[in-house]
C-alpha positions as CSV (number, residue, x, y, z in Angstrom):
1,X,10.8,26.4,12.8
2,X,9.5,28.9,10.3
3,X,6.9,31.1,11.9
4,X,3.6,30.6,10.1
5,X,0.0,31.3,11.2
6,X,-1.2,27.8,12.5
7,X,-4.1,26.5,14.1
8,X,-3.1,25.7,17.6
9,X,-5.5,22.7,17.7
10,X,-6.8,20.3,14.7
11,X,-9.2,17.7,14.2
12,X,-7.9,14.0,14.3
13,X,-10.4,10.4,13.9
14,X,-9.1,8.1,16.9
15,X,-9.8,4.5,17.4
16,X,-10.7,4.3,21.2
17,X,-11.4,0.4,20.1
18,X,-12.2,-1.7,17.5
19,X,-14.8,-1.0,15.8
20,X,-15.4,2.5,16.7
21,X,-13.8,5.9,15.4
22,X,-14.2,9.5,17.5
23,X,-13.5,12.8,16.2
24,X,-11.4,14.6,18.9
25,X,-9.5,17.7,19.0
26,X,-5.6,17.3,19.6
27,X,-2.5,19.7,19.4
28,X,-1.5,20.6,16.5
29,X,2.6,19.1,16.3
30,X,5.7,20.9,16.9
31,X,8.1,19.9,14.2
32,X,11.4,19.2,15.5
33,X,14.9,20.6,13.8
34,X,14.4,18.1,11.2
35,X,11.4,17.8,10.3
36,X,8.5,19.2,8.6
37,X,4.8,19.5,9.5
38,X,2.5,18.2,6.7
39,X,-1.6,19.6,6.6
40,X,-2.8,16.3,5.4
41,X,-5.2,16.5,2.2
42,X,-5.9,13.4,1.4
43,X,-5.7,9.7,3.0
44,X,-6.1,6.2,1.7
45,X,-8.2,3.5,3.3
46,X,-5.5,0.4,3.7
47,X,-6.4,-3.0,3.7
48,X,-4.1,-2.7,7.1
49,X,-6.5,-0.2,9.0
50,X,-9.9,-1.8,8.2
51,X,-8.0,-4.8,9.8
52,X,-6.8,-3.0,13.1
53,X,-10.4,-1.9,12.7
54,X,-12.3,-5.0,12.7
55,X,-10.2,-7.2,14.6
56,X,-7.5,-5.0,16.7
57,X,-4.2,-6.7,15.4
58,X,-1.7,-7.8,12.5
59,X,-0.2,-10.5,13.5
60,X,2.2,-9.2,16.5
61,X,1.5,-5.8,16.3
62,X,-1.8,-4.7,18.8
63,X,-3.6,-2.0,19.1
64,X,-3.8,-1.9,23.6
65,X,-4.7,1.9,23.3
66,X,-6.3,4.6,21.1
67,X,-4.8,4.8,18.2
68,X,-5.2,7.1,15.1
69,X,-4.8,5.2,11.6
70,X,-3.9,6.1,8.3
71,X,-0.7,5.8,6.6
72,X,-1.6,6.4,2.7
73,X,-1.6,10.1,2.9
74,X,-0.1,13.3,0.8
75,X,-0.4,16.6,1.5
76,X,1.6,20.2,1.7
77,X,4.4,21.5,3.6
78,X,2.8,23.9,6.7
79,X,5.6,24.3,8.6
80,X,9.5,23.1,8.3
81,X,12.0,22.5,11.0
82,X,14.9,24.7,11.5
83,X,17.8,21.9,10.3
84,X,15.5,21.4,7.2
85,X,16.7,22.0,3.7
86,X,15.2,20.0,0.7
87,X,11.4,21.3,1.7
88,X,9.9,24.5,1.5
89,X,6.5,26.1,3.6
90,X,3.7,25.3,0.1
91,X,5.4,22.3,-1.2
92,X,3.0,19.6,-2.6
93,X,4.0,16.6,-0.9
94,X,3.8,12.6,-0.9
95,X,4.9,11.1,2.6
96,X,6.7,7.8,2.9
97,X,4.8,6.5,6.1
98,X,7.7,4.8,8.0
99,X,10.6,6.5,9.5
100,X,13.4,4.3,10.2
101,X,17.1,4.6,12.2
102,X,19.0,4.9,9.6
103,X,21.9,3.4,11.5
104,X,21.0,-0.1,12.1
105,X,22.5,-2.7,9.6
106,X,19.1,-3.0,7.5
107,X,19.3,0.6,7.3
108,X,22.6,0.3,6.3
109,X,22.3,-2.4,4.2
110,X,19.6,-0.5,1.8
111,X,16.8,-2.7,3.1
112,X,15.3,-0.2,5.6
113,X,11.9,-1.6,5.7
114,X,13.6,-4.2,8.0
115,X,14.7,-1.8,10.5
116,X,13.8,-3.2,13.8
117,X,13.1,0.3,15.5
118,X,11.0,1.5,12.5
119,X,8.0,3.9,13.1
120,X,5.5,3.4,10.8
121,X,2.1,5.0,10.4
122,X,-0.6,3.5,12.4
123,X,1.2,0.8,13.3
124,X,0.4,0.1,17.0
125,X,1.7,2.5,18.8
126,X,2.4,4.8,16.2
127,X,-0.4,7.1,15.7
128,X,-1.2,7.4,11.6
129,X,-2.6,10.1,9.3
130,X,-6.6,10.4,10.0
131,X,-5.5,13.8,10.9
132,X,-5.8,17.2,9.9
133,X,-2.0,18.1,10.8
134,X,1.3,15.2,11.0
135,X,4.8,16.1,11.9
136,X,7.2,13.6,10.3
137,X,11.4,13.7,9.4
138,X,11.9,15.5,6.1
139,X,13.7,12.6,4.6
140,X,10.8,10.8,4.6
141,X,8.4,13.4,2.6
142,X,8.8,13.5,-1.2
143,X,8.1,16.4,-3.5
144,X,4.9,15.7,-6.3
145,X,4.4,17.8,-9.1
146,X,1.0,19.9,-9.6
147,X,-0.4,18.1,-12.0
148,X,-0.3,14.8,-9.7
149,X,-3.5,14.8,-7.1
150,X,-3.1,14.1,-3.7
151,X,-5.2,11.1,-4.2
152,X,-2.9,9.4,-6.9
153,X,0.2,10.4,-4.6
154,X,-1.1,9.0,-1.3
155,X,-2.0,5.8,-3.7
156,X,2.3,5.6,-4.2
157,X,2.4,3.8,-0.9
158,X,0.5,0.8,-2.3
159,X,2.0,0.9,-5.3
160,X,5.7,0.8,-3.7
161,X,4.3,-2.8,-2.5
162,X,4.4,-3.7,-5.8
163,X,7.2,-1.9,-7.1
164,X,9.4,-3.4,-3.8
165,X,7.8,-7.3,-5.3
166,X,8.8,-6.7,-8.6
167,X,12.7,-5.9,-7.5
168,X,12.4,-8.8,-5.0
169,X,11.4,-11.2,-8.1
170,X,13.5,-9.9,-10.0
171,X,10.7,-9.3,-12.6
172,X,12.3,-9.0,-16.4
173,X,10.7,-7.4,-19.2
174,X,8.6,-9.4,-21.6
175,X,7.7,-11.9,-18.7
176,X,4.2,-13.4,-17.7
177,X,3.0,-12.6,-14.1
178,X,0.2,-13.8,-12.0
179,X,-1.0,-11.9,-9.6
180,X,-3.7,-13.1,-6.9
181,X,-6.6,-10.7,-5.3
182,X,-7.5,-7.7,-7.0
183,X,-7.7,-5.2,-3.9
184,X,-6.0,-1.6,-3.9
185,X,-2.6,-3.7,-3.6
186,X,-3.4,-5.8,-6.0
187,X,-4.5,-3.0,-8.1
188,X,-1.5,-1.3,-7.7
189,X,0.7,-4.4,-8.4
190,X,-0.7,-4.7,-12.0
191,X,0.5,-1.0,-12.3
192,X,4.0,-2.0,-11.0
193,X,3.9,-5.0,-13.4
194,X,3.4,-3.0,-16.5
195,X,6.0,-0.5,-15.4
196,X,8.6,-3.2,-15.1
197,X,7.7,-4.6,-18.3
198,X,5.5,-7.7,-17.9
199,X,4.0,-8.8,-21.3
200,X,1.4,-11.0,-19.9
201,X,-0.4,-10.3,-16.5
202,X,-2.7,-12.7,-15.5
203,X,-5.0,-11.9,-12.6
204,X,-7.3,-13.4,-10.0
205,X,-10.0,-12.0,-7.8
206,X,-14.2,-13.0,-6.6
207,X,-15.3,-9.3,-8.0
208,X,-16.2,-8.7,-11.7
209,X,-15.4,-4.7,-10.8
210,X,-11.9,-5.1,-9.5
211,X,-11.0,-7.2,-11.9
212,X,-12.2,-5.1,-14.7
213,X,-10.2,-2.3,-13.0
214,X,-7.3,-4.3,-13.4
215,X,-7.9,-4.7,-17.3
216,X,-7.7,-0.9,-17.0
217,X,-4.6,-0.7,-15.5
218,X,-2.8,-3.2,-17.9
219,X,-4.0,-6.7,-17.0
220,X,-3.3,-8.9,-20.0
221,X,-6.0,-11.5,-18.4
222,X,-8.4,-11.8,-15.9
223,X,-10.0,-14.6,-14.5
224,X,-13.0,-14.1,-11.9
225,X,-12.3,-17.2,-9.4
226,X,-16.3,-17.5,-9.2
227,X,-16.5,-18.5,-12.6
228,X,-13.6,-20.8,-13.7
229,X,-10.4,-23.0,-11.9
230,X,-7.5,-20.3,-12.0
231,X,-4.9,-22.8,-12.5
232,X,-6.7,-24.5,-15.6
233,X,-7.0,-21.3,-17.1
234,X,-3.6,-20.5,-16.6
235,X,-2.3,-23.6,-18.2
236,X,-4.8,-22.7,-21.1
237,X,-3.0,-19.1,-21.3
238,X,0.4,-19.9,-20.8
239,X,0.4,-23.0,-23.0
240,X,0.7,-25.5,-20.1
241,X,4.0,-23.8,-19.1
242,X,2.8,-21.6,-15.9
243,X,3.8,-18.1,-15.1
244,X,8.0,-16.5,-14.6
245,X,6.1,-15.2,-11.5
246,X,3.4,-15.3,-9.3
247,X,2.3,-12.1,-6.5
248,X,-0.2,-13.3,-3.6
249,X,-1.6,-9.9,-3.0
250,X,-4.8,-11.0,-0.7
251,X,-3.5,-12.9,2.2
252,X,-6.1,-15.9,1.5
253,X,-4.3,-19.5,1.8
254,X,-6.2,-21.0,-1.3
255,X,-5.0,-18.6,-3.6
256,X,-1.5,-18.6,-2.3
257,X,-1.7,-22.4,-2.9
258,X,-3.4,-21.3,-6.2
259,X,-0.6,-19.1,-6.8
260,X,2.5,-21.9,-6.1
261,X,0.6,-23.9,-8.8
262,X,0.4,-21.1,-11.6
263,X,4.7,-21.3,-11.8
264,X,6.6,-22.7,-14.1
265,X,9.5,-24.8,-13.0
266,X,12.1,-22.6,-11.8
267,X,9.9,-19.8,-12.1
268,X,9.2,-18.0,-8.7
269,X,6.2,-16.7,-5.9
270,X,6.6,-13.4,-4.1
271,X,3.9,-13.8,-0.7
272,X,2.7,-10.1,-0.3
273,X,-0.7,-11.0,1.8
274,X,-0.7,-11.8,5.1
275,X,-3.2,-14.3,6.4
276,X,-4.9,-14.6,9.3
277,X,-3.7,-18.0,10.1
278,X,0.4,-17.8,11.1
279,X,0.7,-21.6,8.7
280,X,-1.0,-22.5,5.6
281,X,0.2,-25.7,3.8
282,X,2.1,-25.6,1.0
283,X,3.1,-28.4,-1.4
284,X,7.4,-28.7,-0.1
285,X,7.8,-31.8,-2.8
286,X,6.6,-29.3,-5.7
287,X,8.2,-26.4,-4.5
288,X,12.1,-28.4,-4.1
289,X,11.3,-30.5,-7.0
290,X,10.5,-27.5,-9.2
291,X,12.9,-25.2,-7.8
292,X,10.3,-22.4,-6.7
293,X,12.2,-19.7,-5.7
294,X,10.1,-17.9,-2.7
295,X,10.4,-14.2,-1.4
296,X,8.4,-12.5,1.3
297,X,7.7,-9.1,1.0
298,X,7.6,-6.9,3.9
299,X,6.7,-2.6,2.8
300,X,9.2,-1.5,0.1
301,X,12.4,0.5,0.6
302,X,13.9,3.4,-1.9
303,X,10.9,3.0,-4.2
304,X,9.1,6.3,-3.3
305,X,10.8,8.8,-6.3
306,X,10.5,6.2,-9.1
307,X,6.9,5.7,-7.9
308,X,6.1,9.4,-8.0
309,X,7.7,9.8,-11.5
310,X,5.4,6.9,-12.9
311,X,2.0,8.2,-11.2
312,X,3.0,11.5,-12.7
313,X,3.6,10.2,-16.5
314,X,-0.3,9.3,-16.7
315,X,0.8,6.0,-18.6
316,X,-1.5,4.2,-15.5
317,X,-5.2,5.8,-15.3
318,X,-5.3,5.6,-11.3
319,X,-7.8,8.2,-11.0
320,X,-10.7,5.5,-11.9
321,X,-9.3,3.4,-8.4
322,X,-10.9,6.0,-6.3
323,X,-14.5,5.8,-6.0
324,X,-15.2,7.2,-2.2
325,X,-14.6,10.1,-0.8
326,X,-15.3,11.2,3.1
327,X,-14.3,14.0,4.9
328,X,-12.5,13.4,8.2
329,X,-15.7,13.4,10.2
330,X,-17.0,10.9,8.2
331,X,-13.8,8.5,9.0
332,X,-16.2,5.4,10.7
333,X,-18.6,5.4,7.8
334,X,-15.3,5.1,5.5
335,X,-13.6,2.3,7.0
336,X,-17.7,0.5,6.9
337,X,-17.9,1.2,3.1
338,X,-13.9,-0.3,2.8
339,X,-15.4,-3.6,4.3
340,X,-19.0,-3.5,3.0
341,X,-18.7,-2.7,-0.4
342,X,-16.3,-4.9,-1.6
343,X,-18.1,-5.7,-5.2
344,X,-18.5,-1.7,-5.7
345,X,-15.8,0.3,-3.7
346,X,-12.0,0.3,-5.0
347,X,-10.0,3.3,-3.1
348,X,-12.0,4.6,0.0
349,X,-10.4,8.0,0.5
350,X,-10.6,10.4,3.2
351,X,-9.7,14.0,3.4
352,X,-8.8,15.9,6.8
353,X,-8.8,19.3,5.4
354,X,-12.0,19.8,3.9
């Protein structure tokens, strides 16, 4: 390891419980050989933490003690291990939040994100990025240019979602997309549309302000669910066709039953959101008799350097998503506004270091 003047201790916001977030004073991390210690300027609020948050599990991952979240995060290289060679002590810096094997046969394969021993950010009983200080394996950190802020680099995690659906669904240029819930993956997923070429992008959410967000990002449509039927308005646009595609970003069982409905025959549904509920009813006649084809989505794998490049071209405006900011002492009353302010609040951010 480099010798650099560190702090010995930093300032991280731990979950004790649900519910509650406590500033404590930890260690600052030794970096291994190969690895590299990133001071953490900036952090997304993830659909994923207010969730640990609120309830204390995601489906069969639970939080049984305190845990830090976090995983949306960019920041600058403080520190690097003595095997490390692509990174350099200043670097500017978006981190890919889970480190996998890299010897497993998903690894292998190219579909790392299924990598049984994978440890992601904040992920029960990973400890995430609500920290001044993170030591993580250099493979996984990704070089941003200076123009790109740390807020639109820590937003590539959300937007590798939608990158990661659009190669699962094999998204073509010129075709008609539907994509459910207007949160920050949603939001991103329009972006991710656009850059794959979607002529038409029809979206969905309850709010008036994410889905005027998502006109700003390239929606072609948007239909506020409060208003009018989804479906019938979909018909309308697509000339009673339905969409090539359809995303379910929000993990609500109508609108992934809103979202089967929207396809054409042989078109297909990518199921991003996840639900509560482990079984929602879906239509099996409909699906077999139309051919639907169906693809989870799980993270995203190799997506991070295409994502960087596209947030650095300005052809997206993603500096609009963020509309709160908190310092790391402020982490509780950040993940409060996340749930709170839903028709107001787009990107909740958080920033360690100042």
């Amino acid at each position: 390891m480099t010798k650099t003047a560190l702090p010995q201790t930093m300032k991280a916001a731990v979950m004790p419980q649900p519910g509650t977030i406590i500033i404590e004073e930890r260690p600052v991390p030794q970096v291994r050989a190969d690895e590299v210690l990133i001071q953490v300027m900036a952090v997304g609020v993830c659909g994923s933490d207010v969730h640990y948050y609120e309830h204390g599990r995601i489906g069969r991952f639970v939080v049984e003690k305190p845990i830090i979240l976090g995983h949306e995060c960019a920041g600058v290289v403080a520190a690097v291990g003595s095997r490390v060679t692509r990174l350099r002590e200043g670097d500017r810096v978006a981190v890919e939040p889970g480190v996998t094997c890299g010897r497993c046969s998903a690894c292998k394969e190219g579909r790392y994100n299924l990598c049984p021993d994978v440890q992601f950010l904040a992920t029960p009983p990973v400890d995430g990025a609500f920290v001044q200080y993170m030591a993580i394996r250099e493979d996984m950190v990704f070089p941003i240019p200076d123009h790109l802020s740390f807020e639109e680099a820590a937003l590539n995690e959300p937007f590798s979602v939608g990158i990661h659906a659009a190669k699962r669904s094999r998204l073509q240029p010129g075709s008609t997309v539907a994509i459910m819930g207007m949160g920050p993956v949603g939001l991103m997923a329009v972006a991710a549309a656009k850059s794959f070429g979607a002529s038409r992008i029809i979206v969905t959410d309850l709010e008036q302000v994410r889905l005027d967000a998502a006109a700003r990002l390239g929606a072609t449509h948007t239909i506020n669910v409060r208003e009018e039927d989804a479906n019938e308005r979909i018909r309308q646009i697509t000339g009673g066709v339905g969409v090539d595609t359809a995303w379910e970003t929000a993990g609500n069982p109508r609108a992934l039953q809103s979202a089967l409905y929207s396809i054409r025959r042989g078109g297909k549904l990518a199921i991003v959101g996840l639900p509560a509920q482990d079984e929602i009813p879906l239509n099996v006649p409909f699906i077999a008799d139309n051919e639907i084809d169906i693809y989870g989505i799980f993270r995203y794998a190799n997506t991070y350097p295409s994502g960087i490049e596209f947030l650095a071209s300005g052809l997206i405006d993603t500096k609009s998503l963020i509309t709160d900011r908190y310092p790391l002492a402020q982490t509780q009353a950040a993940m409060e506004r996340a749930i709170h302010n839903k028709s107001g609040s787009l990107k909740v951010m958080v920033y360690p270091n100042e």
